[in-house]
N, C-alpha and C positions, 0 to 999 in steps of 0.2 A: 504493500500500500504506500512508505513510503519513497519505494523508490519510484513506484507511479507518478506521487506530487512533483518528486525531484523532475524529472523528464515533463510535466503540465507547466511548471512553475519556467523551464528552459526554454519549451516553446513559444509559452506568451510573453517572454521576455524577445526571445528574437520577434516577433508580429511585431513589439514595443518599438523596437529601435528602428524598424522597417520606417513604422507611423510616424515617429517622433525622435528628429533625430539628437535633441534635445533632451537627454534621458539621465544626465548625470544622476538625480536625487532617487530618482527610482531606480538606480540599476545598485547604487548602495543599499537600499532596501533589499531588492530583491536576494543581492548577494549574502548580504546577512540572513537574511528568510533561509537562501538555500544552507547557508552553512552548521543554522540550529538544526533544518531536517536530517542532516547529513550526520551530525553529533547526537541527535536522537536514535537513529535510523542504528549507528553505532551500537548507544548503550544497549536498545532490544535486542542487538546481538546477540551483549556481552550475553544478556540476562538466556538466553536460550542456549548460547555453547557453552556458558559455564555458570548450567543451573546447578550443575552439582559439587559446584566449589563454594566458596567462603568468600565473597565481597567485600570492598569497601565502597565509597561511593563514586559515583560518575567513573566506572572501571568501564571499556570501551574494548569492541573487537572489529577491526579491519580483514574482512577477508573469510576466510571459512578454515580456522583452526580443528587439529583434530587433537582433543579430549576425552583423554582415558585416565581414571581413576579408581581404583581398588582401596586406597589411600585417604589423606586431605591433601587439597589443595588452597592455598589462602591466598587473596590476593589483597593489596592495598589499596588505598584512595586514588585514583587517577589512573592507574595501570591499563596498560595499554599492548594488547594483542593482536599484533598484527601479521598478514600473513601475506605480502605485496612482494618479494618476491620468492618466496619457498612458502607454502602452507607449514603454518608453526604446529607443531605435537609435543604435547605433554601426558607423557607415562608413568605415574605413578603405582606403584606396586602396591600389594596390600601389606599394611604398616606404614608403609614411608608417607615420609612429610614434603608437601613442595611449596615454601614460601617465599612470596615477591613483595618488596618494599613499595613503599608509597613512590608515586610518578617514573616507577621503572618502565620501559619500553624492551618489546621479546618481538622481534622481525625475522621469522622464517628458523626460529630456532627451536631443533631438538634436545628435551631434557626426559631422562630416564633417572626415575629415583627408587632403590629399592629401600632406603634407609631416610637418610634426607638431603635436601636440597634449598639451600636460604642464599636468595639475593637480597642484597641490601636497599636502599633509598634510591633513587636517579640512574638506577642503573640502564645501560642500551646496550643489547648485545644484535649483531649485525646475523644475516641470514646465514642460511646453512653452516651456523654452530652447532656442534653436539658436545652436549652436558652430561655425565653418566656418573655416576657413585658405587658403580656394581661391573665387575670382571665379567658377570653373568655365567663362565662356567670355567673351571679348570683348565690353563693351557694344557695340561697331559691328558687331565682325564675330562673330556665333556660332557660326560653324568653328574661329574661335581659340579656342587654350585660355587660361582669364582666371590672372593670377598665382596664386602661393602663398605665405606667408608665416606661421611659427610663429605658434602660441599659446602663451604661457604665465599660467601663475595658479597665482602664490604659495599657502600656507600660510593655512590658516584666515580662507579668504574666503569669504562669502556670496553667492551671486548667488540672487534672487530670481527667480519664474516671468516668464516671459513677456519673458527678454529676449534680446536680439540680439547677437552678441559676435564680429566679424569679423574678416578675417584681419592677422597682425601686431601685434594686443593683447599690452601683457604687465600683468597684473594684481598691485599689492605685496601680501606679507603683511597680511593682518588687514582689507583689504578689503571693500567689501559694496558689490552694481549692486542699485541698488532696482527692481522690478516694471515691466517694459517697457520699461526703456533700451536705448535701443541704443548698443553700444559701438565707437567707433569708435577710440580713443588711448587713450595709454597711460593704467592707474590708478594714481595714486600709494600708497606703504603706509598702513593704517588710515584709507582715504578713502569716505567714501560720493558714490556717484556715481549720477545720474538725470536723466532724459530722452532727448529725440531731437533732436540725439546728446547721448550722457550727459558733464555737469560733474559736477565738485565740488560738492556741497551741504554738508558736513558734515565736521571733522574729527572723526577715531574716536580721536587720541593719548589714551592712559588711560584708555581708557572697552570696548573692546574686550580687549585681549590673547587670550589663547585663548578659543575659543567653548566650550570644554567644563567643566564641571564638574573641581573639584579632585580628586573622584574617580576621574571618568575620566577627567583628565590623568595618574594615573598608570597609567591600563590602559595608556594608549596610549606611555607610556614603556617598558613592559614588550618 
């Protein structure tokens, strides 16, 4: 229904500008009109792919994530699932825990939790990442089952597409895994890390703090 309005609201907007070519004050309306549909259109997503998780508020899903849970899954205020360019899946085992901080961003990323799984505050991890806490089965023997071991990742850290981040990681605040590292040990706070397996390349001291804007550091304190 509402992406029906979105596409009615489109086309009488183009007949508008046909008629009138004079349309500044109404094409700000209308743009704002389209952009609550589109932030609504969102949240009904969230509420339908992840009815069977733990919400906080205005939590929002782009795209058509796929959600599997034996588990919890908890999400925070503002989080945001999107699946624009890899469809994002979250597998949660039964027992395990998978928990996302207030205004984190997940874009195309695989997470496998047989134990648990904790992102922090502001976090943005880029597509086709995979996240796993579990060996899943014995390199000798694969009837065993392979260990498990928490993940954690601090507070407005960055991980980029394409990387690997296995079980028993804990990632510090202000963080960033550059594009296809795989992560094997721990990251130290405000560290950039890359390769196979990922080092230190870079300290981040004073040059990171929050990723957000001053602005939206005080949405996100609200």
């Amino acid at each position: 229904m509402l992406s029906e309005a979105k596409h009615l609201l489109k086309k009488k907007f183009s007949q508008f500008r046909v008629q009138h070519p004079d349309h500044k004050t109404v094409h700000l309306h209308l743009c704002f009109g389209m952009k609550i549909l589109d932030t609504v259109h969102r949240i009904l997503a969230a509420k339908w792919y992840l009815r069977n998780c733990r919400k906080g508020n205005y939590v929002t899903v782009n795209g058509k994530p796929m959600i599997r849970t034996g588990g919890s899954i908890m999400l925070g205020n503002r989080v945001a699932i999107w699946s624009v360019f890899e469809r994002t899946k979250l597998l949660v085992h039964p027992g395990g825990a998978l928990v996302v901080g207030h205004h984190s961003r997940l874009n195309g990323v695989h997470i496998s939790v047989k134990q648990s799984v904790i992102l922090g505050k502001n976090v943005r991890i880029g597509p086709y990442t995979l996240i796993m806490d579990s060996d899943f089965h014995d390199v000798n023997y694969r009837e065993i089952t392979g260990k498990s071991k928490s993940i954690e990742i601090g507070d407005d850290v960055w991980i980029a597409s394409k990387v690997t981040i296995l079980k028993g990681v804990k990632i510090g605040d202000g963080a960033t895994v550059a594009a296809g590292a795989v992560v094997t040990k721990n990251v130290p706070p405000n560290t950039m890390v890359a390769g196979v397996p990922a080092r230190p390349v870079k300290n981040l001291h004073g040059i990171n703090g929050s990723r957000l804007s001053p602005r939206m550091q005080k949405v996100t304190n609200m």
